[in-house]
N, C-alpha and C positions, 0 to 999 in steps of 0.2 A: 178446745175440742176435747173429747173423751174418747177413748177404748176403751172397749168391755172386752172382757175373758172370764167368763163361770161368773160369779157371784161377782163379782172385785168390778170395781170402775176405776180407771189411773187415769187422772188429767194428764195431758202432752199439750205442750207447747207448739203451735202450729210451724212447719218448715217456714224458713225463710225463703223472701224472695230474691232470684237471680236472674242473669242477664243472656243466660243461655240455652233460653226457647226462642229457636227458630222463629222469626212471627210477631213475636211477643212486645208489647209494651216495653219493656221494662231495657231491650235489645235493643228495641227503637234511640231508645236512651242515651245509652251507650254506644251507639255504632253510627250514630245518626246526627243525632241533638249534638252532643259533645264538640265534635268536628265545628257543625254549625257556630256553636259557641264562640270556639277558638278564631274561627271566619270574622264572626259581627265584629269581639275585641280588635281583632289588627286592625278593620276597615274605620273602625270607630275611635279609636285612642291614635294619636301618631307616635309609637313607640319604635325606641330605636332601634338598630339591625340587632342588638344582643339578644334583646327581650325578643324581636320577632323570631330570632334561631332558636331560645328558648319555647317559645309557643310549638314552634314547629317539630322540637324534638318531643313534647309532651302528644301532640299530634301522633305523630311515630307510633308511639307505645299502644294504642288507643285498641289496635287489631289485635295486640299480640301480649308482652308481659307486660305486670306491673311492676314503674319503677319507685325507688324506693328517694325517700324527701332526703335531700344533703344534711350531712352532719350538723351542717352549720346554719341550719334553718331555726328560728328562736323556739319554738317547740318540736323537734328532734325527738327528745326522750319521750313523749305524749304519741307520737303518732308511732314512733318504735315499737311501742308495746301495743299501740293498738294496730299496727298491719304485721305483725305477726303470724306468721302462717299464710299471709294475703301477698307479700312481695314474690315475684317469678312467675305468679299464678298468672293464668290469666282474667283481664277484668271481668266476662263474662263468667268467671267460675266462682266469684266470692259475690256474699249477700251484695242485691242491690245498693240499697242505703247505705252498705261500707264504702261500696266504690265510686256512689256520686260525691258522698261528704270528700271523699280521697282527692276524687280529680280535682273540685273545686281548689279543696288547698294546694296542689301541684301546679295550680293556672295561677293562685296570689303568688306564690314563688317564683314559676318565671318571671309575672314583669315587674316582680320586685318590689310589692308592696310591703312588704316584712323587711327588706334590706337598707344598708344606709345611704345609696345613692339619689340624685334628684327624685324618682321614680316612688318612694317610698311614702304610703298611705295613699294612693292615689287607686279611684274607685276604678277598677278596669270598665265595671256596669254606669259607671255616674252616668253617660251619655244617655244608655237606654229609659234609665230613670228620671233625669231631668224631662227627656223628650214628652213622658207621658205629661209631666205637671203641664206641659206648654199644650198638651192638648185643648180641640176643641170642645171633647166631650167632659172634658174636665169643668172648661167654663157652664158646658149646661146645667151638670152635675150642682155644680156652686151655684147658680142662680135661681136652684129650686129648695136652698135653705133654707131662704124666706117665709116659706110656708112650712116648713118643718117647725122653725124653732117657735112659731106664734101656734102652731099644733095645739090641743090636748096633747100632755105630757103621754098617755099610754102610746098614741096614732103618733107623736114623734120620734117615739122609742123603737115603736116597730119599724118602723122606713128607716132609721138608722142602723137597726138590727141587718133588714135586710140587705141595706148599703153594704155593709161588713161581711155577710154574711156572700155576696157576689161578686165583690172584689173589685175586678178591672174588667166585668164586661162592659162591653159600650154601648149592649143597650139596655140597663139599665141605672139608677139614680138614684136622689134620694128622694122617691115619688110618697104620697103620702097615701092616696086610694088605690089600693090591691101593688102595693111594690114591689109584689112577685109574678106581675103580669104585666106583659108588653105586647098586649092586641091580640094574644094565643093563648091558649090554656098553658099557665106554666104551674098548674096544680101539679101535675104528673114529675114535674122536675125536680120538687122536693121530696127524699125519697122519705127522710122522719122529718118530723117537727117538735122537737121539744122546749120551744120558744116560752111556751105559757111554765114552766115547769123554772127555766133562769129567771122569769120575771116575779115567780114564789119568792127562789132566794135572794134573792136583790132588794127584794120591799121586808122581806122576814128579818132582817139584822142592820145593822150601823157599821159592820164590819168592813176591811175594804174588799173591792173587787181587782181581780189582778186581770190584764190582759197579755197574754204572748202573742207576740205579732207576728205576722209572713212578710207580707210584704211593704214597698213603698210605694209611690206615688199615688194613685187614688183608691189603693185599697186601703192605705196607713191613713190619708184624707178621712177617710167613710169610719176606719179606724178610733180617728179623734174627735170627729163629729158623734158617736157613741158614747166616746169619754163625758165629753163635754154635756150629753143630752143627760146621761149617768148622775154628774155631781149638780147641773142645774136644776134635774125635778126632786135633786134629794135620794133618790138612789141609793146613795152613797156619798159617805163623806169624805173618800179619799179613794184615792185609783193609783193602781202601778202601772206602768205599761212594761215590758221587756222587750228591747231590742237586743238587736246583733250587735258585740262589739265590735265587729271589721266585716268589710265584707264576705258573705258565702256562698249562696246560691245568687245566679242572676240579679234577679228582685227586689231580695231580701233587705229588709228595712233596719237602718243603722240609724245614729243618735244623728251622725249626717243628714241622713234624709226626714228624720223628725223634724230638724230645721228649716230644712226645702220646703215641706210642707207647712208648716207654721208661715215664712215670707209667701206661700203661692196664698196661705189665706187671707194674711194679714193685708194681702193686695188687691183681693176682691172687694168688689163692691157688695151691697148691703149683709147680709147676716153672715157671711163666711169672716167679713173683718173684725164682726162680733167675739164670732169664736175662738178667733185667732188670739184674740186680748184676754178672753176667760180663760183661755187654755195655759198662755203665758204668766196670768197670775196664779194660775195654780201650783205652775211649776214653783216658782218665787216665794209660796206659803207653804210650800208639801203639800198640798190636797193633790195634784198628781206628782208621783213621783216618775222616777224613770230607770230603771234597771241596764245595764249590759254585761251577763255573767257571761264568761268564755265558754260554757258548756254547751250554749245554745249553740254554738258554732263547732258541733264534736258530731261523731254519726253516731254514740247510742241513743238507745230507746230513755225514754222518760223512768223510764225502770231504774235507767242510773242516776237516776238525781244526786247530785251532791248534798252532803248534809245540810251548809248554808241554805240551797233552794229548798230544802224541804221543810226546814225551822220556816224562814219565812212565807214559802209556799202555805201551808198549813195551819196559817192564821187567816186566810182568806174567806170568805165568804162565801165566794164561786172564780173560779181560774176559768177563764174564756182563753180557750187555745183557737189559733189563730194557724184555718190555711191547709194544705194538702201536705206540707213537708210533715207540721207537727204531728197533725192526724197519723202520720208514718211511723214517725217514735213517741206518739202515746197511746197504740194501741200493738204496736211492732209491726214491721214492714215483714211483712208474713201472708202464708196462705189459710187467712183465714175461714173458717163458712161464713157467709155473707148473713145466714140468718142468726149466726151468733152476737148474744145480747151486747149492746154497749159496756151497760153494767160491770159485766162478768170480763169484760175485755180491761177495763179501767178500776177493776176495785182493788189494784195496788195504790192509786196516786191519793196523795197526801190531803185533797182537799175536795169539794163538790168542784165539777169540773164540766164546763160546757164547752162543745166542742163545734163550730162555723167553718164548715167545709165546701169547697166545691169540689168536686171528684175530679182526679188528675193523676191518676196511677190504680193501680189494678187492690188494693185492700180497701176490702168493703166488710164492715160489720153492721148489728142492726137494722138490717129487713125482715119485714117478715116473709114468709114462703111463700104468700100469694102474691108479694110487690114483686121479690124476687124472680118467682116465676113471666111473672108480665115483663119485666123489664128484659128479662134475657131473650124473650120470645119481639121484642119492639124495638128496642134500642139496641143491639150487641156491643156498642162502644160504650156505654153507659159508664163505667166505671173510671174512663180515663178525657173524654172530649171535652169536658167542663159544662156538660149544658146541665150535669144535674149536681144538687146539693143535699146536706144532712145538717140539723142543728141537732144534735146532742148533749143531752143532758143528763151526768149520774149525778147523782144528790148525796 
């Protein structure tokens, strides 16, 4: 965004968002969801009375100050410096994005995922996440591969596009005719498309394609089914994928749940056990590789890349960012104008960069003024309910 005064134009950085409007999404969050969180954990893991006094004292804090991560937590000095300024306060007074990345690490510490007792590495979310692969809609999902992967390689690419691109709704798949529609016009729920624009750079070089992932169970599924459609038609001759090193958000897809996913395919019948075994030799040759840098699991913006992500980042051909979190910190979890360009929001990042979003928080860039206008006047949720999406593409 710009101000003007006299002649002179000074870019500003848009405010960040916080968690202390009344009303507000972002409240919701934090006063709401959290609690919730900490509820599913106890009811779903059997954790002992320690951990469950620990959840409950994190609970506590939740209305009032932030507390600060024990000395003797294995990254200490890392979060020291970065809740500086942020500890006493309260959570709704500091940028959103600091204080969800915050809780989540404060929730691994209670039950002890970092520590060296029995408790330690153990997924607090495994349950949630297991549960989805055991779905039913999972099975539907897998039984219409069949048709995908004997496709025309374009109509196979885009159903897995759009797979990816919608994550873990359950009514949709990986359909082949219109797989952005399920019996309704779901024209209107795509707000950009810049699909034709990734499929430029992907056929334009030999280079590889990196993907950042969100989540797991059958959005990381729709995830790797992409992969795999990627290095089958030639695409590309080599993929990265990046996961989470340990757990962070709910969701969020770790090397763990790559494997989950890999046995839920390797166990279907027809074309998902195909992929399961393409997927795995790729691992085993390097044509996919598989990333887990600790950064991805930090609350800055993608503005902070580490040098290593950026070397390597910046050999890419196209970096497919994956998910509502990333879209957070690669555009900043900020008030931005919604008609502001993708472009202009991303022409720091190191590589051409596509971005598969479903909307699930309040930062919205890239509409134009007459989508904009229509959408606030039809939808007012639009921006957080998940029923609409963006495929973005800076080149």
């Amino acid at each position: 965004m710009t101000e003007t005064s006299g002649p002179t134009t000074v870019a500003q950085d848009p405010a960040p968002i916080l968690s202390n409007v009344p009303g507000s999404f972002a409240e919701g969050v934090m006063l709401r969801r959290h609690p919730d969180i900490i509820a599913t954990v106890r009811r779903l893991v059997p954790y002992p009375r320690a951990v469950q006094d620990a959840l409950d004292h994190l609970l506590s804090t939740l209305d009032g100050a932030i507390p600060e991560l024990p000395a003797s937590a294995v990254d200490a000095a890392f979060w020291r410096e970065s809740a500086a300024g942020y500890v006493g306060r309260r959570w709704v007074d500091v940028p959103f994005l600091w204080a969800e990345s915050y809780f989540y690490r404060l929730l691994l510490e209670a039950t002890g995922y970092f520590g060296e007792g029995p408790w330690r590495g153990v997924d607090p979310f495994a349950p949630q996440k297991l549960a989805e692969l055991d779905s039913p809609d999972l099975d539907r999902d897998l039984s219409e591969l069949d048709g995908l992967v004997t496709a025309p390689p374009a109509e196979g690419l885009a159903a897995a596009l759009a797979a990816s691109l919608w994550g873990n709704r359950a009514d949709l798949g990986f359909r082949l005719s219109d797989p952005s529609s399920t019996g309704r016009d779901r024209v209107d729920d795509l707000i950009a498309d810049d699909s034709a624009a990734l499929w430029q750079l992907v056929e334009a070089s030999a280079g590889p394609v990196h993907l950042v992932a969100d989540n797991a169970g059958r959005e990381l599924t729709a995830d790797l089914v992409l992969i795999d459609r990627l290095l089958e038609t030639g695409r590309t001759a080599k993929a990265v994928l990046h996961l989470k090193p340990h757990p962070y958000y709910v969701s969020d897809a770790t090397t763990t749940d790559l494997l989950a996913v890999l046995r839920r395919l390797a166990a279907a019948p027809g074309a998902a056990a195909g992929i399961a075994d393409r997927l795995q030799q790729a691992i085993a040759a390097d044509r996919l590789q598989v990333r887990a840098h600790g950064f991805w699991c930090t609350p800055g913006t993608f503005h902070q890349l580490p040098r290593d992500l950026v070397d390597e980042l910046s050999a890419a051909v196209v970096v497919i960012v994956k998910g509502d979190l990333n879209y957070r910190r690669l555009v900043g979890d900020a008030h931005w104008n919604p008609t502001t360009p993708f472009a202009d929001a991303t022409g720091y990042f190191p590589a051409p960069v596509a971005a598969l979003r479903t909307l699930k928080s309040d930062v919205a860039v890239g509409a134009t003024p007459d989508r904009l206008e229509h959408l606030n006047a039809t939808v007012p949720g639009w921006r957080t309910d998940g029923t609409h999406a963006v495929v973005h593409v800076r080149t």
